[in-house]
Structures are given as C-alpha cells and as structure tokens.
C-alpha positions in Angstrom: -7.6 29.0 -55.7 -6.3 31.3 -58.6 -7.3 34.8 -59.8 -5.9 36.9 -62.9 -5.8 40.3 -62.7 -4.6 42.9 -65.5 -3.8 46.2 -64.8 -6.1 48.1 -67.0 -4.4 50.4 -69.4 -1.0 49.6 -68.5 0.6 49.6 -72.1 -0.8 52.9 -72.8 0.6 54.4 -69.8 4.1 53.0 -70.3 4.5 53.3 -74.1 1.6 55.8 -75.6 2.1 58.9 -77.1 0.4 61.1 -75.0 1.3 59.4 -71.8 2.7 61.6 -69.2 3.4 59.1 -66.4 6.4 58.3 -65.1 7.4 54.7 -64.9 7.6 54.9 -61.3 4.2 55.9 -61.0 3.0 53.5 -63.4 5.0 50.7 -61.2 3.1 52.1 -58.4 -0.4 51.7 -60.4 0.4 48.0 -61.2 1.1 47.2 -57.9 -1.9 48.4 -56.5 -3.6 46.7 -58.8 -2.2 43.4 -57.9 -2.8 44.6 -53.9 -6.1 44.9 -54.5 -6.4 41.3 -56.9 -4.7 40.3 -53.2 -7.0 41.1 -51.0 -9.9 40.2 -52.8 -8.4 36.8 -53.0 -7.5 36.6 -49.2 -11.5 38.0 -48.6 -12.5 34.7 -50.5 -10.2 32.4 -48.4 -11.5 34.2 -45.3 -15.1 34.2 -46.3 -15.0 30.3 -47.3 -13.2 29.5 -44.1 -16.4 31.3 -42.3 -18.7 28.9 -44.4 -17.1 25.5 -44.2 -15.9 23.3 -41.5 -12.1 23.4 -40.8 -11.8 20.2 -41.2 -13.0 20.4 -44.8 -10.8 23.3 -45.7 -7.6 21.4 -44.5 -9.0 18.4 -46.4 -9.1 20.6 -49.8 -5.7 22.2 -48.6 -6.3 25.6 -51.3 -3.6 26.8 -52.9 -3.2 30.9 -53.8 -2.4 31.6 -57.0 -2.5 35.2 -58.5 -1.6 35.7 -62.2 -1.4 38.9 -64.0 -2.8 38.4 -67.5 -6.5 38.4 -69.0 -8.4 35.9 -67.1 -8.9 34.2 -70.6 -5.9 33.5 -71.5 -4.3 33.0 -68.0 -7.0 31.1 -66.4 -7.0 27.8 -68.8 -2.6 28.3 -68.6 -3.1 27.5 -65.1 -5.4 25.2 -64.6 -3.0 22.9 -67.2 0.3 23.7 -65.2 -1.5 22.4 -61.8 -4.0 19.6 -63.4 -7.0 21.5 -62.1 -10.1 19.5 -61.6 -12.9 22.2 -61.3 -12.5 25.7 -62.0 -15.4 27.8 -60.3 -16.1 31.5 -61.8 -18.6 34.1 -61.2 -20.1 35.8 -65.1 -22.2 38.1 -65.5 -22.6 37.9 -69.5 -22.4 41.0 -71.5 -21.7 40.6 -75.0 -22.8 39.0 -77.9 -25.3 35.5 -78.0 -23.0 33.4 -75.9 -22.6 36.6 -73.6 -26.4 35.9 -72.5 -25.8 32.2 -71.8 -22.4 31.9 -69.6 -20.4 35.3 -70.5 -17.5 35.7 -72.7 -14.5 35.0 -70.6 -16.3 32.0 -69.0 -16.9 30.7 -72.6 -13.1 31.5 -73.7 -11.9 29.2 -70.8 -14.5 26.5 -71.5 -12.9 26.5 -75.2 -9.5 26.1 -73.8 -9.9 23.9 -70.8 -10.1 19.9 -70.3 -11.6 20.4 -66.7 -14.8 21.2 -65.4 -15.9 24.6 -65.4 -18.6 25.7 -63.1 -19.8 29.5 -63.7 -22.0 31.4 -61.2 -24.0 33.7 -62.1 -24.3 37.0 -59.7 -27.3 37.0 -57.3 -30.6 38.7 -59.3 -29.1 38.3 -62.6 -32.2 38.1 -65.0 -31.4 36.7 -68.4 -32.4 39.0 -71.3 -33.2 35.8 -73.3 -37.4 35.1 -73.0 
C-alpha cells in the first residue's frame, strides 16, 4: 500500500521572498505533514483489517510505502520500482473534460502506468456530465 504526500507550499516557505519562516519551523511543517500522510495510511490498514478476514490480509501481506512527491509523478515511480499489479485510488474529478470522467491525477497515472488502475469515486459523487 503506498501514499504520496506533498507538503503544500513548501518551496515558498523555504526560498520566497517574503517568507518569514524559519527553516526549523518549516522542518517542523513538513513533518507534520508526513505524520498526518502516516496516520491516514495506518487508518487504511486498520480499517481494511476490520473488513477482511485475517487470513486474507496475511495472504496479500501489504506493504507501507509513503512517498513525498505529487501523487502523479510519484505514484506511477513506484508502482515500476515494486512491479505493482493494481493500483486502487479514490478521484473526485475537478478540472477540465477528463476531470469529469476519472480526475486529473488518476488520468496522469493511467498515462504513465503498465498496471491496472482502479479509481473510486467518493460516495454521492454525481457526474456533471448529462
């Protein structure tokens, strides 16, 4: 199981003109934003432990992987270096025509990727498309 996470704004808070952050403090931001990519992660193992037999979940034997990175970019990176079968991904779609189908970032991997992509749409999502 993998996850990218990207601390939002991170260049402009290390590097941009009118930054006034320490880099300690901006070490401290990072972190906490790869805590958090953590425990949403561990929620997921927890939550698919609740839903499936033991037996199955020692059968698939998940591995953790957290990247930092744009899920775009890092995503399809990964799923080469560990010969990923299936990569599984919620999308909501926001931008653009193929936005409305699958969602950008699920179409960037698709483009990139020789496995299986599976994207999951969030519960009530109601295409704009009639």
């Amino acid at each position: 199981m993998g996850s990218a996470w990207d601390a939002y704004a991170e260049d402009w808070l290390r590097y941009g003109t009118f930054a006034r952050q320490s880099d300690e403090q901006v070490d401290d931001y990072v972190e906490q934003g790869r805590r958090d990519c953590a425990t949403k992660l561990a929620r997921l193992v927890t939550k698919m432990d609740t839903l499936f037999d033991k037996s199955a979940v020692q059968y698939l034997q998940p591995k953790l992987h957290q990247v930092k990175g744009k899920a775009s970019k890092e995503i399809p990176l990964l799923a080469q270096k560990h010969q990923i079968d299936l990569i599984v991904m919620g999308t909501v779609g926001r931008v653009g025509i193929p936005g409305l189908i699958i969602g950008n970032t699920a179409e960037s991997i698709l483009e990139q990727t020789q496995c299986s992509v599976l994207a999951i749409k969030p519960k009530g999502f109601q295409t704009p498309i009639k």
